[in-house]
C-alpha positions in Angstrom: 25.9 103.3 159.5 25.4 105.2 155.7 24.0 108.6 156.4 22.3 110.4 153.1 24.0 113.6 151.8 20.7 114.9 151.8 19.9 116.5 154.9 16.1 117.2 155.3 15.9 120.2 157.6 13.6 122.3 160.3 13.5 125.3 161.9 15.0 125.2 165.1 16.4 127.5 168.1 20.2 126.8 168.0 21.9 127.0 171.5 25.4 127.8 172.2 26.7 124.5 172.9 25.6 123.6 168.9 22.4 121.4 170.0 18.8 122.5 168.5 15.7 122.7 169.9 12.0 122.5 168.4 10.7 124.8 171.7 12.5 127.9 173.6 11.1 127.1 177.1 12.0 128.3 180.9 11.5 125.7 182.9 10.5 125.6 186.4 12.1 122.8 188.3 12.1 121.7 192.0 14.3 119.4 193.8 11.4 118.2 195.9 8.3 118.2 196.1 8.0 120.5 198.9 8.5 123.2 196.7 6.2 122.0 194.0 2.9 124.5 194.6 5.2 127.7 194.9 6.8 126.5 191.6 3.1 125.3 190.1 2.3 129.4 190.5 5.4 130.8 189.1 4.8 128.9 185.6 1.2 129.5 185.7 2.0 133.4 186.2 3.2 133.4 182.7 0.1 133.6 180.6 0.3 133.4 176.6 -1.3 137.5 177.3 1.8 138.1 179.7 4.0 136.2 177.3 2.9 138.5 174.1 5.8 140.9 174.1 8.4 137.6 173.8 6.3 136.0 170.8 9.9 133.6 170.1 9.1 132.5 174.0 6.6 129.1 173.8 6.2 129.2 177.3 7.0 128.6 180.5 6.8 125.0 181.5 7.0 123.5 185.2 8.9 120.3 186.1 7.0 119.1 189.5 7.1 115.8 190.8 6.8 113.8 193.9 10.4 112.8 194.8 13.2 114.2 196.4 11.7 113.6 200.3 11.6 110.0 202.2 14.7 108.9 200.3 17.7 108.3 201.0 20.1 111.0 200.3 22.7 108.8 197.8 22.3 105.6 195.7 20.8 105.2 192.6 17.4 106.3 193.5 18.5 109.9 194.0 21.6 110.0 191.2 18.3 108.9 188.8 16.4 112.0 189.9 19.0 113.9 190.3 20.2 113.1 186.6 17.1 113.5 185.2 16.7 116.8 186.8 19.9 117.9 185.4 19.2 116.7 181.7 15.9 118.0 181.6 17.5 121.7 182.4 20.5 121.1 179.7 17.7 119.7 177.0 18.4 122.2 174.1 14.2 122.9 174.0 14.9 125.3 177.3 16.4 128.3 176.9 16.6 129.2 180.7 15.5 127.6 184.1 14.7 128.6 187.7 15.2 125.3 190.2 13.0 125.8 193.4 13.6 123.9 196.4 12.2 124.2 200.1 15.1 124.1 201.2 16.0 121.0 203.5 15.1 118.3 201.4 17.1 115.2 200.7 17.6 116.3 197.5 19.6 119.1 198.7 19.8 121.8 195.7 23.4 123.0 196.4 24.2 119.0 196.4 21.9 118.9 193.3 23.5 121.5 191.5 27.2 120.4 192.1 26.5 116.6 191.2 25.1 117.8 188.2 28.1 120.0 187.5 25.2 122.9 187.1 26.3 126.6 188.2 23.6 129.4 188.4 24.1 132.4 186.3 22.2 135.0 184.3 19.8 131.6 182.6 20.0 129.6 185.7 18.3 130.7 189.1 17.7 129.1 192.6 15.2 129.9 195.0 14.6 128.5 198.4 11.5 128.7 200.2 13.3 128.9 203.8 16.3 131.9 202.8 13.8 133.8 201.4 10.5 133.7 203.7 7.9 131.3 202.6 5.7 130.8 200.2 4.4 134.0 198.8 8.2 135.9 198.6 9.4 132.3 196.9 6.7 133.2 193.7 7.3 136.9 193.9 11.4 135.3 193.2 10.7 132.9 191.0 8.5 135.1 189.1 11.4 137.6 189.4 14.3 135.1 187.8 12.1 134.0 184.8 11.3 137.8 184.2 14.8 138.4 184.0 15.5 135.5 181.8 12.6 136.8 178.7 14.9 139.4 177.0 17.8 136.2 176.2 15.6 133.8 175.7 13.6 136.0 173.3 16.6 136.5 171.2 16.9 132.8 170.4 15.2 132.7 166.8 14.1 129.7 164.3 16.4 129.0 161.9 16.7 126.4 159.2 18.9 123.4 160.7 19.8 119.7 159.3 17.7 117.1 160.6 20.7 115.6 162.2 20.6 118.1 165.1 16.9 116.5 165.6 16.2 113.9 168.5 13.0 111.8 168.4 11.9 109.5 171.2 9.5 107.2 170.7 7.2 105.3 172.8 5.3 102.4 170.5 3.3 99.5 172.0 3.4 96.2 170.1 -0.1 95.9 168.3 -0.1 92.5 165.5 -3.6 94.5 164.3 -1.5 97.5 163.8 1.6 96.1 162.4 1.3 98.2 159.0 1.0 101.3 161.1 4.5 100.3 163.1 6.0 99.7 159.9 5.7 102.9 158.6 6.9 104.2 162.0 9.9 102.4 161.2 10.1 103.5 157.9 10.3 107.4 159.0 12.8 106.1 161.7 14.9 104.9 159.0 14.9 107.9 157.2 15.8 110.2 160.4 18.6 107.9 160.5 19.5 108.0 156.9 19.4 111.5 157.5 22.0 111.9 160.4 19.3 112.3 163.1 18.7 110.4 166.5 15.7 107.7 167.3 15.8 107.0 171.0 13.5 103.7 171.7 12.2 102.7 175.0 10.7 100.2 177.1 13.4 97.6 177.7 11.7 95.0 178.6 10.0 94.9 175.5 12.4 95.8 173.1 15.9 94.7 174.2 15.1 91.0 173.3 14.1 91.9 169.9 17.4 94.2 169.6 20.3 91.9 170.4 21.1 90.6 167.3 20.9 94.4 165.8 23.3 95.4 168.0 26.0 97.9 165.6 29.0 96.1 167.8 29.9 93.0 170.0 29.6 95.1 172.8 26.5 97.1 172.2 24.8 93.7 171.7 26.2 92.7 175.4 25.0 95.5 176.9 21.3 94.7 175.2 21.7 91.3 177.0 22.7 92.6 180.1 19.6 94.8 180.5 17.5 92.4 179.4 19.1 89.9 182.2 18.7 92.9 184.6 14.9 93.3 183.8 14.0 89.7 183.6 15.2 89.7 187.3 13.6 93.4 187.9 10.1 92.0 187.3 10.6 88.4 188.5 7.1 87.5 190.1 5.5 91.1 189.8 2.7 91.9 188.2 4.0 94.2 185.8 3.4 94.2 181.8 7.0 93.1 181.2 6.7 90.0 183.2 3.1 88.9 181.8 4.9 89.0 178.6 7.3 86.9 180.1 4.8 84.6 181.3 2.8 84.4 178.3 5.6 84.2 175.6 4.1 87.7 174.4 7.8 89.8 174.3 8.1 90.8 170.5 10.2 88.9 167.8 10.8 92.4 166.4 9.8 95.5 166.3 8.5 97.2 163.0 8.5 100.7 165.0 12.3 100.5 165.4 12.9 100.2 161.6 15.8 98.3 160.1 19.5 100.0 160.7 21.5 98.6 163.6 21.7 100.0 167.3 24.2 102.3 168.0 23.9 102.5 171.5 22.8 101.5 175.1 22.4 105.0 177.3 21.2 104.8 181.3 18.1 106.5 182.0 18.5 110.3 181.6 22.1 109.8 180.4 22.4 112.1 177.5 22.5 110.5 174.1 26.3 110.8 172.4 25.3 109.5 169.4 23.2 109.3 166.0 21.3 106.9 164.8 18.8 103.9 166.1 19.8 103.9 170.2 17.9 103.0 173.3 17.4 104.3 176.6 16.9 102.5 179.5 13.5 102.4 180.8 10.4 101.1 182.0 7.3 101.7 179.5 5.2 103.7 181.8 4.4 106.8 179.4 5.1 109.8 182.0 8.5 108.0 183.4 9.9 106.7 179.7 9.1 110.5 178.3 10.8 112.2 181.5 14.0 110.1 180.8 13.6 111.1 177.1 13.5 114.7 177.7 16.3 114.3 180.3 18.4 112.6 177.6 18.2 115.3 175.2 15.1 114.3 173.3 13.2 117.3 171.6 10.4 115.5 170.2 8.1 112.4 171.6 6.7 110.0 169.1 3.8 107.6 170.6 2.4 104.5 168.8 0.0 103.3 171.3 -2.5 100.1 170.6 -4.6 101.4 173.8 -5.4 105.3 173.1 -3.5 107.6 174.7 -3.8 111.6 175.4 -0.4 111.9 176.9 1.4 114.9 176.0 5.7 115.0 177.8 6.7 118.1 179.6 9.3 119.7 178.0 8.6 118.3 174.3 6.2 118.6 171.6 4.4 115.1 171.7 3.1 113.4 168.6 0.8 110.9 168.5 -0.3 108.2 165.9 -3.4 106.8 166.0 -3.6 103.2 164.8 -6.8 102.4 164.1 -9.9 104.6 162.1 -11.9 104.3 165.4 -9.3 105.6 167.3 -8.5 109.0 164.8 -12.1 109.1 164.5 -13.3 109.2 167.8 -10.0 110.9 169.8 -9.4 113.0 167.0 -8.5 116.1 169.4 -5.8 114.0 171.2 -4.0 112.1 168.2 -2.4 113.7 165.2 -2.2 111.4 162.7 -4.4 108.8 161.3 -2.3 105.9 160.9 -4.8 103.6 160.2 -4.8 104.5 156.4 -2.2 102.4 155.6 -4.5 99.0 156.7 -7.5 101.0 154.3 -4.9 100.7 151.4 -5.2 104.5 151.5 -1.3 104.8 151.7 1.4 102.7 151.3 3.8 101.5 154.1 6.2 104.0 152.8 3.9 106.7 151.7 3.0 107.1 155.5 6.6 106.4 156.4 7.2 109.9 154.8 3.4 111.4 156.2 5.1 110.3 159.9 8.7 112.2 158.9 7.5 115.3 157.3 4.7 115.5 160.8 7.8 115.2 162.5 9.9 118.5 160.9 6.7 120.4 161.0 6.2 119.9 164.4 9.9 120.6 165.1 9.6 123.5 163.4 6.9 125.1 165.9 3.3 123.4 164.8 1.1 122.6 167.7 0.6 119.0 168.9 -3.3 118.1 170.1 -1.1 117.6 173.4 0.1 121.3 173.6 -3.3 123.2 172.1 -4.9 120.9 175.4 -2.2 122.3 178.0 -0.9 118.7 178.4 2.4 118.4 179.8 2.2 120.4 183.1 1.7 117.1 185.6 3.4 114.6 183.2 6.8 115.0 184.3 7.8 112.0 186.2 11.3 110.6 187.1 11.9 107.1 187.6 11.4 105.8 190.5 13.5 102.8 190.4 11.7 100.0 192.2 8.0 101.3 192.2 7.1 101.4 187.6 8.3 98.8 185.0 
């Protein structure tokens, strides 16, 4: 893979390990849902007023979902949910977290916690409902351990950093009447590349197929066919949108929104990306469940591409959307960000958006809002896979 010696760059929050992020978060995570009200509160306690005297704090962001009960307590089931819980609290956009748990849930946090090779300290805090006495003393702790996290995580600061520390995950649908608007996608993907930086695609099903015969290495390309073998059989007579495309002989040729440069790598769901360049992610293309896995991998920016309009926003990320058509940006102009559709009214060229989509992307990195985040979205979007129920 050629990487430019020109190194585009953003202002990012540079953590001790040497990985950047576009947000300085404290996350609020539970092990199961149980616990998910008490941890609900906590993050809602911290109001942008509350928040005023930590102005380099964006916020404090809850991770509640509906696993961690009714399952059994090993397998892959739990190792996805408990992976995902674990990348989401290493992604570089949180500075701190506080992991809540009830406290006899199959998703035991001490099991949790030692899985994940995660040990509480001064950044990371437990709290369990049943050692401390219910609900209302849980929030009075959880409010406690954030609290004592502000000062640190204040003292994380933007700086300029080289594009290749960024990490963009993108969730496209295949559109033919938007096929100008994915090229340009691919275009700025091709130039994060260039550039040194990550592009994390999705939605397997979909774009595996397409990939093989990008595959960087004989053995990145086997992997491609082996998930594509696994999915084929994964949504064998369901009724899922991978399998109608199946059916119909709908999966994508290609896929404009990838770009052109080979694929570097195959990573598991939550597994955290090793490496630059094009890659993918194992995933289903449900929005909330492909994002969760992003942010879990180490993604610290969403990219979406959607033919059907979307107003999904990830926990954990900025999310930026494209809209790809005029009635789309015109109509849903408070949930998409850029108007896409100018490059079908000749108002742009393939690559003049191509560079519209990259430079959206640094300034967004850099701290500009999303639609998603001046609407609040991303507080009930956080969803781990649940292998077996969404493809």
């Amino acid at each position: 893979m050629k990487v430019s010696a020109q190194h585009s760059t953003f202002n990012g929050y540079l953590r001790a390990n040497g990985q950047v992020g576009t947000r300085n978060y404290i996350g609020v995570l539970v092990v199961g849902n149980c616990a998910a009200t008490a941890a609900r509160q906590v993050a809602a306690y911290f109001t942008p007023k509350r928040l005023a005297a930590w102005p380099n704090v964006d916020g404090v962001v809850p991770f509640v979902h509906e696993l961690g009960c009714g399952m059994e307590k090993s397998g892959e089931p739990m190792d996805l949910l408990r992976r995902t819980l674990g990348g989401s609290i290493r992604n570089p956009n949180l500075a701190g977290a506080v992991v809540m748990a009830l406290g006899c849930e199959r998703n035991n946090i001490y099991g949790f916690l030692e899985q994940e090779g995660l040990k509480p300290g001064p950044m990371l805090r437990t709290v369990v409902l049943q050692e401390v006495g219910g609900t209302r003393a849980s929030i009075n702790a959880g409010t406690a351990a954030v609290e004592s996290m502000l000062a640190a995580a204040n003292a994380f600061t933007r700086t300029p950093t080289s594009v290749e520390h960024l990490v963009v995950g993108l969730l496209a649908e295949p559109s033919q009447d938007a096929r100008h608007a994915h090229a340009a996608l691919g275009r700025a993907v091709d130039r994060l590349v260039a550039e040194g930086g990550t592009a994390v695609l999705t939605d397997t099903a979909q774009a595996a197929p397409a990939l093989v015969a990008r595959g960087a290495s004989a053995r990145v390309s086997r992997e491609l066919e082996q998930r594509v073998s696994w999915w084929r059989g994964y949504t064998a007579n369901r009724d899922t949108p991978g399998a109608r495309r199946e059916q119909t002989g709908a999966v994508p040729s290609s896929l404009p929104h990838s770009g052109s440069t080979p694929v570097q790598a195959v990573f598991s769901y939550g597994q955290p990306v090793g490496s630059h360049g094009l890659v993918l992610m194992d995933c289903p293309g449900h929005e909330a469940a492909a994002s969760s896995g992003l942010v879990a991998s180490g993604a610290t920016l969403i990219s979406t591409a959607s033919a059907n309009v979307t107003t999904f926003g990830a926990a954990g990320a900025p999310t930026l959307k494209l809209a790809l058509s005029a009635g789309q940006y015109a109509r849903y102009s408070d949930d998409l960000d850029v108007d896409a559709s100018v490059v079908d009214a000749d108002a742009a060229s393939v690559e003049e958006l191509g560079g519209i989509i990259f430079e959206r992307w640094l300034s967004c990195a850099s701290g500009e809002q999303t639609c998603s985040e001046e609407l609040g979205i991303g507080e009930c979007e956080f969803v781990p896979w649940s292998i077996g129920v969404l493809a």
